[in-house]
C-alpha positions as CSV (number, residue, x, y, z in Angstrom):
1,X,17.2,-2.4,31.7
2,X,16.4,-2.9,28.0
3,X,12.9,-1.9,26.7
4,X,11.0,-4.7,25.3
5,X,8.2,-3.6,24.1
6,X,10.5,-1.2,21.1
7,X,9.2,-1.3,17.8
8,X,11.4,-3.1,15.3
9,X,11.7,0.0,13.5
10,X,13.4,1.5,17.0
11,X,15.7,-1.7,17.4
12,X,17.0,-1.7,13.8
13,X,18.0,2.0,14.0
14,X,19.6,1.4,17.2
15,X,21.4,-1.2,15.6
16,X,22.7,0.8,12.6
17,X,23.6,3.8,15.2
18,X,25.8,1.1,17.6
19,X,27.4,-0.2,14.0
20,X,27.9,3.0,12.8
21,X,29.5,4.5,15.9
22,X,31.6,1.4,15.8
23,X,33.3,2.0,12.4
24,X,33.7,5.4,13.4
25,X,36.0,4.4,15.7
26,X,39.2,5.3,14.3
27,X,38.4,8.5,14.0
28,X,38.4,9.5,17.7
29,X,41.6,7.5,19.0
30,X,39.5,4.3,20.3
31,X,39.1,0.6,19.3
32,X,35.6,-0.5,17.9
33,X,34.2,-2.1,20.8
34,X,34.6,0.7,23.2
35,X,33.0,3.3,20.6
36,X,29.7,0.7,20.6
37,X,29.4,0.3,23.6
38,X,29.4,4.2,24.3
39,X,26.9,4.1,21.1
40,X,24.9,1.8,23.3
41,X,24.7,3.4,26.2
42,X,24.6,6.9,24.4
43,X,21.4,5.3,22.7
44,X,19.7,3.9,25.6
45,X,17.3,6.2,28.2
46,X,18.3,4.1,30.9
47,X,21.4,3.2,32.6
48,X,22.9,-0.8,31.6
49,X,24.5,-3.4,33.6
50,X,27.9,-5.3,32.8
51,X,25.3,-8.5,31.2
52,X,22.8,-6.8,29.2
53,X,25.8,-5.0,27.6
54,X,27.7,-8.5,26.7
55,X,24.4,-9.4,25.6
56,X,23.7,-6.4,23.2
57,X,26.8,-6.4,21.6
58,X,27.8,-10.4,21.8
59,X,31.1,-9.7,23.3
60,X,32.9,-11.4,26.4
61,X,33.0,-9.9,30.3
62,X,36.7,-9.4,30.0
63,X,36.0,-7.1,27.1
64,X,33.5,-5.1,28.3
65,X,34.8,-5.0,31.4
66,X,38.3,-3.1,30.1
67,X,36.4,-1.1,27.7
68,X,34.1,0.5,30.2
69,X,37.0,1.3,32.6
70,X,38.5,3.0,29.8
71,X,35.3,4.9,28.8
72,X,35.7,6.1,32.1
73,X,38.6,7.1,32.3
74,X,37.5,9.4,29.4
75,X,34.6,10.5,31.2
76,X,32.4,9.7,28.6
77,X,30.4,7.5,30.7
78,X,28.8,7.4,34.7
79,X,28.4,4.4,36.8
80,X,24.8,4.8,38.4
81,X,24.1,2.9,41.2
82,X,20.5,1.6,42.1
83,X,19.4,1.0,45.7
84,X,18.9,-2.8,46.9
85,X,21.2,-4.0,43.0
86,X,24.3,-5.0,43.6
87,X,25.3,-4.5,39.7
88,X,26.9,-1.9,38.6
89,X,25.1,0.2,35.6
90,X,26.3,2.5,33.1
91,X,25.1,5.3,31.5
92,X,26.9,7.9,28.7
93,X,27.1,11.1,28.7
94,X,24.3,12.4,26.5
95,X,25.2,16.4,25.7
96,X,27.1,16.4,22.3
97,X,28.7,19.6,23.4
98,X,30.4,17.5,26.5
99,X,31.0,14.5,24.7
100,X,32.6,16.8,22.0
101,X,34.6,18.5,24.3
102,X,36.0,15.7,26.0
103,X,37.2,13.5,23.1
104,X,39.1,16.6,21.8
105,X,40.7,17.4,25.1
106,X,41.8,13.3,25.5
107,X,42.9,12.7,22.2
108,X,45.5,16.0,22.2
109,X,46.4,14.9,25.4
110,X,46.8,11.5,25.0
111,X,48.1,11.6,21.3
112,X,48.6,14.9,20.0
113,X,50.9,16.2,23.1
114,X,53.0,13.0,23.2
115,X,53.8,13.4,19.8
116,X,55.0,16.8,19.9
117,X,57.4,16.2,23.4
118,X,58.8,13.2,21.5
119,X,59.4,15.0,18.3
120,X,61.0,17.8,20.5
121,X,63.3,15.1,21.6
122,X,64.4,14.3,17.6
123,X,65.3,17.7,17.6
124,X,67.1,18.1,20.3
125,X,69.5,15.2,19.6
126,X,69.9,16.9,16.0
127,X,70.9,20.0,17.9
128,X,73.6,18.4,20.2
129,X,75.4,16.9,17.3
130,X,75.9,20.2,16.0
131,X,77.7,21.0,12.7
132,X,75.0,19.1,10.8
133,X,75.1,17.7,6.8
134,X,72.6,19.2,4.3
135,X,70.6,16.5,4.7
136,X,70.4,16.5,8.4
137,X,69.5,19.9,8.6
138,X,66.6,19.3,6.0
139,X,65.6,16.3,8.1
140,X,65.6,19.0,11.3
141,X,63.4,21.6,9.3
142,X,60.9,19.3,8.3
143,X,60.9,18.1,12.1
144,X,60.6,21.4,13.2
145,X,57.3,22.2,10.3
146,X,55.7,19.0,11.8
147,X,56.2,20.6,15.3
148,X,55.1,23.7,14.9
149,X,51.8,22.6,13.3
150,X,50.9,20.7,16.1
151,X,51.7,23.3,18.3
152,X,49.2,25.5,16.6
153,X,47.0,22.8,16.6
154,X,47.2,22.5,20.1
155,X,46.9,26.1,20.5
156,X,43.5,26.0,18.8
157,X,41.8,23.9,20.5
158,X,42.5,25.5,23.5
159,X,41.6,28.8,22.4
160,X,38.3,26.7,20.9
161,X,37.2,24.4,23.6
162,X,35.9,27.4,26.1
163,X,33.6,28.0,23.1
164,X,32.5,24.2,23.3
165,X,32.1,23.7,26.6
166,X,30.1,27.2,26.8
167,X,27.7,25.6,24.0
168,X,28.7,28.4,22.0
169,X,27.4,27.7,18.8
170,X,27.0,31.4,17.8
171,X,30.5,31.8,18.1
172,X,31.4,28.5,16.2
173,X,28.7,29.3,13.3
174,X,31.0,32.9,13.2
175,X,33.9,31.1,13.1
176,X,33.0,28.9,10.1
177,X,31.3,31.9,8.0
178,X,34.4,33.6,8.0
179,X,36.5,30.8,6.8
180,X,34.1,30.0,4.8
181,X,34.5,34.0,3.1
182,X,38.2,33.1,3.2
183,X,38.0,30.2,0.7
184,X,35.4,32.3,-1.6
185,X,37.8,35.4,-1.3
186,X,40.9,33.1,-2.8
187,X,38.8,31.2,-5.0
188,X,39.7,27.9,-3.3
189,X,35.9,27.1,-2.9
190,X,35.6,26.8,-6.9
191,X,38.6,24.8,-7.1
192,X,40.5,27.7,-8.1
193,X,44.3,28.3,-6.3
194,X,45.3,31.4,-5.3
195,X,48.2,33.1,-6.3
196,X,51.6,32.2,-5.1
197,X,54.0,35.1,-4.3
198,X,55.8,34.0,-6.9
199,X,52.9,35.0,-9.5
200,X,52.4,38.9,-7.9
């Protein structure tokens, strides 16, 4: 259920917003199709069936089909029905703290988590050789820096996503001013490094 009577002002910006989510993509763990389609429906005050979608974005059923199952799967979108249709319609989620939230959460467990158990098993086929070469065991060490990182990474977002979903944005403003200080404190806001230990 398109509106027709936009201006042309309203359906080029709508345009550039669908592109522009589109290219952003990447950045969130999804292909380009599914990331306009969840601009579209993000975009559009009422809910859209499987057609008007195809015909918004030019693509076939097949792909919209498998990219709205997987949009929710991630929750970012809702099927609505309407009483006496016997389409389906779909309509995103339209808080930024939710949509946030939930594209954090999926990616470390659909990326970041797998990573880390699969790196865990490098390791431990490193550690049942045993008796390792000096190369091996800086091979392991550099495994084990990689793991650890993402293991504070997924640390932090736990420990960050209460915040989120809470729409804590005092808290999150709080937490950006003092990292903020941190980089003015070591100078590494005016491109200036701080001192290694080996300079103390």
């Amino acid at each position: 259920m398109v509106n027709s009577t936009r201006s042309e002002t309203h359906e080029e910006a709508l345009e550039q917003f669908v592109l522009l989510w589109g290219e952003m993509a990447s950045a969130w763990g999804i292909n380009k199709t599914m990331a306009q389609i969840h601009a579209l429906l993000y975009a559009e005050a009422d809910p859209l069936d499987t057609d008007t979608i195809m015909d918004q974005l030019d693509i076939s059923r097949g792909n919209a089909n498998m990219n709205l199952r997987n949009l929710l799967q991630w929750q970012l979108i809702h099927k609505v029905h309407f009483k006496g249709k016997r389409k389906d319609y779909f309509t995103a989620e339209k808080d930024v703290w939710t949509i946030v939230s939930t594209i954090i959460r999926e990616r470390q467990q659909r990326e970041v988590a797998p990573i880390r158990e699969n790196l865990n098993g490098t390791l431990d086929l490193l550690e049942e050789k045993g008796d390792l070469s000096d190369e091996e065991q800086a091979f392991q060490e550099r495994i084990e820096n990689f793991t650890e990182f993402l293991e504070m990474f997924e640390r932090f977002t736990e420990a960050l996503l209460p915040y989120i979903n809470k729409k804590n944005l005092k808290f999150l403003k709080h937490l950006v001013k003092l990292a903020e200080m941190k980089h003015s404190i070591t100078g590494t806001k005016a491109g200036i490094n701080p001192p290694s230990d080996s300079d103390e």
